[in-house]
C-alpha positions as a Markdown table, in Angstrom:
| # | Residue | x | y | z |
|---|---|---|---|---|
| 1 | Unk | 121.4 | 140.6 | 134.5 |
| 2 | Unk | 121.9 | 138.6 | 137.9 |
| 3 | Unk | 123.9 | 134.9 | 137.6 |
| 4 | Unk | 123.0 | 132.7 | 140.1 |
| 5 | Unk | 125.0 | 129.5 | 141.4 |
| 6 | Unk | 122.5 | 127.0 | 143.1 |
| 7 | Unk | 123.9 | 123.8 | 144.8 |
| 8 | Unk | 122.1 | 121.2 | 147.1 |
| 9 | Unk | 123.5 | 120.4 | 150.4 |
| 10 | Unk | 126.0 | 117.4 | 149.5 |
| 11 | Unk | 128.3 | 120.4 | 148.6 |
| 12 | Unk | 128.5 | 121.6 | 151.9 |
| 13 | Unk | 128.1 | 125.3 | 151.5 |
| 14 | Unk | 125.9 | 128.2 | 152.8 |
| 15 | Unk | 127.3 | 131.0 | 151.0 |
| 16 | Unk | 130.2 | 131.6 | 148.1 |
| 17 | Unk | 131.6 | 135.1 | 148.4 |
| 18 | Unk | 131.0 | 137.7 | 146.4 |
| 19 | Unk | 128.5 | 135.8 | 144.5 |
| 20 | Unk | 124.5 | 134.4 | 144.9 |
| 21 | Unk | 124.3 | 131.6 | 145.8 |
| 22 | Unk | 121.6 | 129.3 | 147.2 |
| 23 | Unk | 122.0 | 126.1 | 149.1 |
| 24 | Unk | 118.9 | 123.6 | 148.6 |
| 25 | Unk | 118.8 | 121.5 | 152.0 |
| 26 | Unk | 118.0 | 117.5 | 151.4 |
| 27 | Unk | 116.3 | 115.8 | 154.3 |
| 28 | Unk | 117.2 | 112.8 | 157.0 |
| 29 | Unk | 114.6 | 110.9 | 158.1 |
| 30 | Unk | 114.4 | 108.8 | 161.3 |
| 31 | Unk | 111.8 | 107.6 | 162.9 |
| 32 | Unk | 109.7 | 111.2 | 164.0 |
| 33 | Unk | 113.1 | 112.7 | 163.7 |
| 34 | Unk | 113.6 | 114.8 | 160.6 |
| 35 | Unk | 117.1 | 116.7 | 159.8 |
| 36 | Unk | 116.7 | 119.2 | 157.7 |
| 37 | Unk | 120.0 | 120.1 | 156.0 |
| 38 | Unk | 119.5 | 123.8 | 156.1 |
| 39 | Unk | 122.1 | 126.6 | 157.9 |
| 40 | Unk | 119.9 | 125.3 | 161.0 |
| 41 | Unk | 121.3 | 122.0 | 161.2 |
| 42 | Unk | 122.3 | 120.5 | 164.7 |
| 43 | Unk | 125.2 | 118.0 | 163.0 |
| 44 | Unk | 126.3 | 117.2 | 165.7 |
| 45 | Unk | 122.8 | 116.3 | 167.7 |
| 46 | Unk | 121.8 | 114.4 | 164.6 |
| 47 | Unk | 125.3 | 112.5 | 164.7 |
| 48 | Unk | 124.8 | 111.6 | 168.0 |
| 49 | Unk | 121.1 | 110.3 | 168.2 |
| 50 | Unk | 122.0 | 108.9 | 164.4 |
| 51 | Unk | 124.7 | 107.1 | 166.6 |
| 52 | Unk | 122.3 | 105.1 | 169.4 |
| 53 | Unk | 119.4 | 104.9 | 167.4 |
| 54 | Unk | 118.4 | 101.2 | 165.8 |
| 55 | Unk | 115.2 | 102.3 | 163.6 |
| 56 | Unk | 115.2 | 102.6 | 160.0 |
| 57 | Unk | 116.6 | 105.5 | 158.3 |
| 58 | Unk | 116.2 | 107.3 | 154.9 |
| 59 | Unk | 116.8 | 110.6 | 152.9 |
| 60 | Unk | 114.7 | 112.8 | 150.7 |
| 61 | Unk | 116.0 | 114.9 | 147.9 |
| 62 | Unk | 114.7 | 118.6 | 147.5 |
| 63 | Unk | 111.6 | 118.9 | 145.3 |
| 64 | Unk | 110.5 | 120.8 | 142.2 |
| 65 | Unk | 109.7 | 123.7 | 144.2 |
| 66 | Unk | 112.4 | 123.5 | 146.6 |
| 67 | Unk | 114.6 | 124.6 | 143.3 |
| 68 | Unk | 112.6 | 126.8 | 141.5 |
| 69 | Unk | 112.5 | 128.5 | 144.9 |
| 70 | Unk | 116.3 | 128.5 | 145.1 |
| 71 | Unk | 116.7 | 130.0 | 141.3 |
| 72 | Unk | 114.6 | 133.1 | 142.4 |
| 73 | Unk | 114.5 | 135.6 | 139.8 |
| 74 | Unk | 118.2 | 135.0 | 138.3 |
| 75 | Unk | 118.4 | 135.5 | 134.4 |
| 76 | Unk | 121.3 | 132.6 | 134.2 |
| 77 | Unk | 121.5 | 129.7 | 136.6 |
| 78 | Unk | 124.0 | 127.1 | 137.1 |
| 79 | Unk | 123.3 | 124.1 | 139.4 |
| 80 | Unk | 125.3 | 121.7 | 140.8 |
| 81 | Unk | 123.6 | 117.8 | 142.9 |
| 82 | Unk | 124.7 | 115.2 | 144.2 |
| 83 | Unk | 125.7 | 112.3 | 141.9 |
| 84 | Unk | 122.5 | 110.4 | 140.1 |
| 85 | Unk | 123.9 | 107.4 | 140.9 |
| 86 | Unk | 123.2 | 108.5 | 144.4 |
| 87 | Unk | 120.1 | 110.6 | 144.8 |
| 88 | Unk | 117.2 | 111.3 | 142.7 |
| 89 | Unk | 118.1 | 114.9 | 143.2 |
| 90 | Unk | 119.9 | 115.6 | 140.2 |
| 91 | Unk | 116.3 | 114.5 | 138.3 |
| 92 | Unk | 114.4 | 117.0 | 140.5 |
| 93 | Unk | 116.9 | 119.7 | 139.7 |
| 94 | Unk | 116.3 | 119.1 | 136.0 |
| 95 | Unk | 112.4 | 119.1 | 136.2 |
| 96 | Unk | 112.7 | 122.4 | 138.3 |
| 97 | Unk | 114.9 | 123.8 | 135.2 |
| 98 | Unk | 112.8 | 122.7 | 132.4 |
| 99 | Unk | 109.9 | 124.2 | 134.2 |
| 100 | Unk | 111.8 | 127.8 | 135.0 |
| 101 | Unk | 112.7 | 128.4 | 131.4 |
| 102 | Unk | 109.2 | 127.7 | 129.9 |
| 103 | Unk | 108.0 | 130.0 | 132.9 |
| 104 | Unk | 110.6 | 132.0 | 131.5 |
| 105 | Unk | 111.9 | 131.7 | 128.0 |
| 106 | Unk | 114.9 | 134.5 | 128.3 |
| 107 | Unk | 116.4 | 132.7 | 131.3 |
| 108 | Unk | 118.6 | 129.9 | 131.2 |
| 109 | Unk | 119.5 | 127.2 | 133.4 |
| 110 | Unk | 122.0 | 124.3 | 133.1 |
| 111 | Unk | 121.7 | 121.6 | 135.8 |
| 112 | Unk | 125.1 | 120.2 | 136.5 |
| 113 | Unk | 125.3 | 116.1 | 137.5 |
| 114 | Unk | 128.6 | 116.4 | 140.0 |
| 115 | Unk | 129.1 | 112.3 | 139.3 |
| 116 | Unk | 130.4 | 112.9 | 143.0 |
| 117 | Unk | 129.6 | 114.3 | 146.8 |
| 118 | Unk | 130.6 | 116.6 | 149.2 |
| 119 | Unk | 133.9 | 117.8 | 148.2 |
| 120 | Unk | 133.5 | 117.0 | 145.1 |
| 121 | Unk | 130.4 | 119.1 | 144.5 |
| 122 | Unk | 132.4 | 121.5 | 146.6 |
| 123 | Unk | 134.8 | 121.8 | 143.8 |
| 124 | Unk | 132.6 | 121.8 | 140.7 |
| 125 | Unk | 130.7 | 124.9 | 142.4 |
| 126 | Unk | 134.2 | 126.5 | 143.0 |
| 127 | Unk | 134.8 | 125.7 | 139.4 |
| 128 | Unk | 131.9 | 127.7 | 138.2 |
| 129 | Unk | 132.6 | 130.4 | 140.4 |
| 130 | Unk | 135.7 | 130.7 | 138.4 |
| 131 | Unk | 133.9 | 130.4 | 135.2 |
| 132 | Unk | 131.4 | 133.2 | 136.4 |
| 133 | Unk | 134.1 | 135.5 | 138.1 |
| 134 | Unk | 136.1 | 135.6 | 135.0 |
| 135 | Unk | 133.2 | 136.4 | 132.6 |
| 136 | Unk | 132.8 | 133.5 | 130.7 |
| 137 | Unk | 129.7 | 133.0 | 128.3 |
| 138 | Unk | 126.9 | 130.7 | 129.3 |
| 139 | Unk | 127.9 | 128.1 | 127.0 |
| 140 | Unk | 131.4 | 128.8 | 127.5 |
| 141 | Unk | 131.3 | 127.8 | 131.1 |
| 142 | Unk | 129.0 | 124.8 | 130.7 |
| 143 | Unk | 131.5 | 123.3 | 128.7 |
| 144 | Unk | 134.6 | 124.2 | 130.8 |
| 145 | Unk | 132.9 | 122.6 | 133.7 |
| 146 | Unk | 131.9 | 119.9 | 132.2 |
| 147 | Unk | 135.4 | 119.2 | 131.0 |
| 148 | Unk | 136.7 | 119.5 | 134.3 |
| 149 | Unk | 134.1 | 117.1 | 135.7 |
| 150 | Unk | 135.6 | 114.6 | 133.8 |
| 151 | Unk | 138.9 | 114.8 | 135.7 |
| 152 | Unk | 137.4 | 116.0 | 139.0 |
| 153 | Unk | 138.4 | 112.5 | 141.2 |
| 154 | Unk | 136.4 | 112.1 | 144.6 |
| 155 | Unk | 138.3 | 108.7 | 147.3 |
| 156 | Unk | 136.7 | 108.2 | 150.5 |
| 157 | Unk | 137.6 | 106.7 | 154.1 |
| 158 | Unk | 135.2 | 105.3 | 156.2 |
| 159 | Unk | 135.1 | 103.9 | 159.5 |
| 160 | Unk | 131.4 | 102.6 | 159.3 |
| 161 | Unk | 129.5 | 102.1 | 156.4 |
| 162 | Unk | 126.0 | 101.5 | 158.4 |
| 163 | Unk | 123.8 | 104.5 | 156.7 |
| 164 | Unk | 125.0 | 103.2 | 153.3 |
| 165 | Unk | 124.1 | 99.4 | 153.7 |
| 166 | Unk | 120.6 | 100.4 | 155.2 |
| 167 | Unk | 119.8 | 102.7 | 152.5 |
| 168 | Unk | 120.9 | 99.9 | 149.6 |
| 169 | Unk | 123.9 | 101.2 | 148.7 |
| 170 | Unk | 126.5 | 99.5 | 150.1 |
| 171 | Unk | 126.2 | 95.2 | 150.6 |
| 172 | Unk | 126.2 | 93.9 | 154.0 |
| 173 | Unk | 128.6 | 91.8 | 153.2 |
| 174 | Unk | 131.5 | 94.7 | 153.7 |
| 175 | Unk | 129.1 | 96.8 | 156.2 |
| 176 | Unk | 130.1 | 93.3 | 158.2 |
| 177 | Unk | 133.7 | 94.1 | 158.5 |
| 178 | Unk | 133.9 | 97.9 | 158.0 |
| 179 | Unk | 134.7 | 98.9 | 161.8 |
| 180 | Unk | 135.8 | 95.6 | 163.0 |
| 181 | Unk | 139.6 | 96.2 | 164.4 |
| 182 | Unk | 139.5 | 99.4 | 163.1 |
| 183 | Unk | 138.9 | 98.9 | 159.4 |
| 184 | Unk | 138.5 | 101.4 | 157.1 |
| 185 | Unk | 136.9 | 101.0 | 153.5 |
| 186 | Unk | 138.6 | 102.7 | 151.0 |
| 187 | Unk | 136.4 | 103.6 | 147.6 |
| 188 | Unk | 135.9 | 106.4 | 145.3 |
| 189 | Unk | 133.3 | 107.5 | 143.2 |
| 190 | Unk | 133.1 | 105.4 | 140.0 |
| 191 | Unk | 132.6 | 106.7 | 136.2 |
| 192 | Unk | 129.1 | 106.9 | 136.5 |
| 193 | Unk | 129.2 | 108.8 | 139.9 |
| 194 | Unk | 128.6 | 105.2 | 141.5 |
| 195 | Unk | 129.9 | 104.5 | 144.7 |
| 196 | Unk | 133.0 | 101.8 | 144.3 |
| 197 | Unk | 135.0 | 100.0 | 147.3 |
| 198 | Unk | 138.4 | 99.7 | 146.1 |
| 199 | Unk | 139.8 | 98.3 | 149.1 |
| 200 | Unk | 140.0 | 98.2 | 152.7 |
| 201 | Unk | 142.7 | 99.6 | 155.6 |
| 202 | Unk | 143.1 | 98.9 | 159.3 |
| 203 | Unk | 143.2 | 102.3 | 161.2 |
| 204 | Unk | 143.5 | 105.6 | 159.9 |
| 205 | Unk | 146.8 | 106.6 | 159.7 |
| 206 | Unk | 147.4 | 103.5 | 156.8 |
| 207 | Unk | 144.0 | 104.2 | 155.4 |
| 208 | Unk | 145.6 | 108.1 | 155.1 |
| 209 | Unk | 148.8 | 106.5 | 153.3 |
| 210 | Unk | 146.5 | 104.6 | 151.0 |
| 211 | Unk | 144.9 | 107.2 | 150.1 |
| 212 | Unk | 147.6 | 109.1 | 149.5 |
| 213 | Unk | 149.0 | 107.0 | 146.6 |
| 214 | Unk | 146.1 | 106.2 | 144.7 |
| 215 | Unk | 145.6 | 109.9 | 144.3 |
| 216 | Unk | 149.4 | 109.9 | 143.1 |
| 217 | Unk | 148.2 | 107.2 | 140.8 |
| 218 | Unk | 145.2 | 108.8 | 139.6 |
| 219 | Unk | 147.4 | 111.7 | 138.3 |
| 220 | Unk | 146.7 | 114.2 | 141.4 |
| 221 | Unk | 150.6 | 116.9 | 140.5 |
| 222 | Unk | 149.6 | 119.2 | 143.2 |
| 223 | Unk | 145.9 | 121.1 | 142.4 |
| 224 | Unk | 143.6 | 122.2 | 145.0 |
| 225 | Unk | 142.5 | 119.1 | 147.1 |
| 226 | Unk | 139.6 | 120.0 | 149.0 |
| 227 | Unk | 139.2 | 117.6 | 152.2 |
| 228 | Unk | 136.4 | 117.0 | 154.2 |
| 229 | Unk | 135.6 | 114.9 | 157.4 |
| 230 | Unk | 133.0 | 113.9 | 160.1 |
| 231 | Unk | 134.2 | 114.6 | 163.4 |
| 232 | Unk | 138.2 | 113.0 | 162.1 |
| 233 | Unk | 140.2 | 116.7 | 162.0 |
| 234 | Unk | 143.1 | 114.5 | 163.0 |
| 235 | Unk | 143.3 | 112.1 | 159.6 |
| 236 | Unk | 142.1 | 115.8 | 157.9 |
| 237 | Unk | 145.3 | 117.3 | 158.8 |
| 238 | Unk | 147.4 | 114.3 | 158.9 |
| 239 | Unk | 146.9 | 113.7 | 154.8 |
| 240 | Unk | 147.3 | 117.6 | 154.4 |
| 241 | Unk | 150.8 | 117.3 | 156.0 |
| 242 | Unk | 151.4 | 114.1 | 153.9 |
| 243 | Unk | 149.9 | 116.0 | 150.8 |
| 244 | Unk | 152.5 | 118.3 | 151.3 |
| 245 | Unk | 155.1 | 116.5 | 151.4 |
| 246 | Unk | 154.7 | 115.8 | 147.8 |
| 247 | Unk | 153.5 | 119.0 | 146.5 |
| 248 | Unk | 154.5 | 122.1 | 149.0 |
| 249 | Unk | 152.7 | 124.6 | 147.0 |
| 250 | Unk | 149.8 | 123.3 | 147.0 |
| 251 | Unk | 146.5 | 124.7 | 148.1 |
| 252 | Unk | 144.5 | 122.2 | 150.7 |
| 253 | Unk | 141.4 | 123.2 | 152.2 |
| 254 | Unk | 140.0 | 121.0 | 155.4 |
| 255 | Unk | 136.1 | 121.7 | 155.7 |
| 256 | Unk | 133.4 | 119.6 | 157.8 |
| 257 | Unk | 130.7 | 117.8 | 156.2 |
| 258 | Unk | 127.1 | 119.0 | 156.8 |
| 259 | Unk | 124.5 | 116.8 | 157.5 |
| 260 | Unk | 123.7 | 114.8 | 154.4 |
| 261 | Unk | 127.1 | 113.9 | 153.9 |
| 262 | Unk | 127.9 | 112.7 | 157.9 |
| 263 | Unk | 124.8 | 110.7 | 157.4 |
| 264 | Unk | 126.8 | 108.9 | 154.9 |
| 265 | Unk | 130.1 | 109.4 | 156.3 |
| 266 | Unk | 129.2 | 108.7 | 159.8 |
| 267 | Unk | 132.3 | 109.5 | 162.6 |
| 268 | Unk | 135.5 | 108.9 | 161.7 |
| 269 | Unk | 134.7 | 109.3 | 157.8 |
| 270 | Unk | 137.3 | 111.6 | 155.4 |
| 271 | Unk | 136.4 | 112.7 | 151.8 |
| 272 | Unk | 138.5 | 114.6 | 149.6 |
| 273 | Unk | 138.3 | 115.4 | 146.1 |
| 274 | Unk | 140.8 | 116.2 | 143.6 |
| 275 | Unk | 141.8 | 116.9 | 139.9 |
| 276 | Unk | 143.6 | 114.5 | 137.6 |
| 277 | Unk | 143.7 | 112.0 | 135.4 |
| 278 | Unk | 140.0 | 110.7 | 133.7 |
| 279 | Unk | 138.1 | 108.8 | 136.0 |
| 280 | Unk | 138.0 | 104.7 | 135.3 |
């Protein structure tokens, strides 16, 4: 009997250790270019021509037989997209489920909406790894995770928010100001897995700070924090050392975002996702 963890690429994995794991790539779009976010992925080359480039851009989420692809021939899958609120993905994930199970009626698959991105998907897989590692039943772990999802907390810097008013999701309004002086938009994602400004910073060493304490606010006592950036090590490891500070025992891991997620991100952009209180 072979378990199988799936994720799309928001979660910014390739592999998970000892266990199968699949990553299902979504797509950039610009112009002719097209950035597939596969193991393959120049993320740097797209960041750079994303950079200078002044046509319209757009995404595409995995289809129907991108997942049933990435399930193979596992007897229990869990998945884990991208928020709803964000991508269609999630919706794609579930047809690709409903369709595995009549294909195969002894199988089971549970499709996992993270309400979140990037780390945050990075820390719901992690959280079915446990599930998996320590031998929990099917329905065991679907509801542990989705327990935990409810306190799994994702807060965002950004230094541009370009991507995100082009594709809709942000209002030009505050993609006007984001950058100017070196301001940074603060938000986090919402209830729903919505994306929500909360508030704005000038440079990243206060944005850090604010950051800082509304995690400390949100309930964060010192739980894995998983921290991502786009091409920002330096505000990475600057809220790790702050992080610290509070809670010296606690685990902090600094990864890079993949291409999806810099899309959004752009340079200069820090994500990090956390457990504590319920989200509001």
């Amino acid at each position: 009997m072979m378990t199988k963890i799936v994720a799309d690429s928001s979660a910014d994995l390739l592999t998970l250790g000892d266990l199968p794991f699949a990553s299902v790539p979504l797509t950039i779009h610009a112009g002719d270019r097209v950035f597939v976010d596969d193991e393959h992925c120049d993320i740097d080359g797209m960041i750079a021509f994303l950079r200078t480039y002044k046509g319209k851009t757009t995404t595409s989420c995995p289809n129907t037989e991108c997942w049933l692809k990435a399930f193979g021939d596992a007897d229990t899958v869990y998945c884990v997209t991208i928020s709803s609120a964000m991508s269609g993905t999630y919706n794609a994930a579930m047809l690709a489920a409903k369709e595995y199970m009549e294909l195969h009626p002894e199988r089971r698959v549970h499709v996992f909406d993270s309400l979140s991105a990037g780390p945050g998907c990075t820390q719901m897989v992690e959280k079915v790894a446990d599930c998996v590692r320590k031998g929990l039943s099917f329905e065991d772990t679907v509801a542990a995770v989705t327990a935990f999802r409810d306190r799994a907390n994702l807060i965002f810097s950004l230094a541009s928010v370009h991507n995100f008013v082009a594709n809709g999701r942000v209002s030009a309004a505050v993609g006007a100001i984001v950058g100017i002086l070196g301001i940074r938009v603060i938000g986090k994602a919402g209830v729903k897995g919505e994306l929500v400004i909360a508030s704005k910073s000038r440079g990243d060493h206060k944005a850090m700070q604010n950051m800082l304490s509304a995690m400390m606010k949100q309930g964060w006592n010192g739980s894995k924090v998983y921290i991502h950036h786009c091409m920002n090590q330096s505000a990475a490891e600057e809220l790790k050392a702050a992080l610290l500070e509070k809670f010296p025992n606690a685990e902090i891991e600094i990864g890079v975002l993949r291409g999806l997620c810099s899309y959004y991100a752009e340079v200069g952009g820090v994500l990090v996702a956390y457990e504590g209180n319920l989200r509001a």
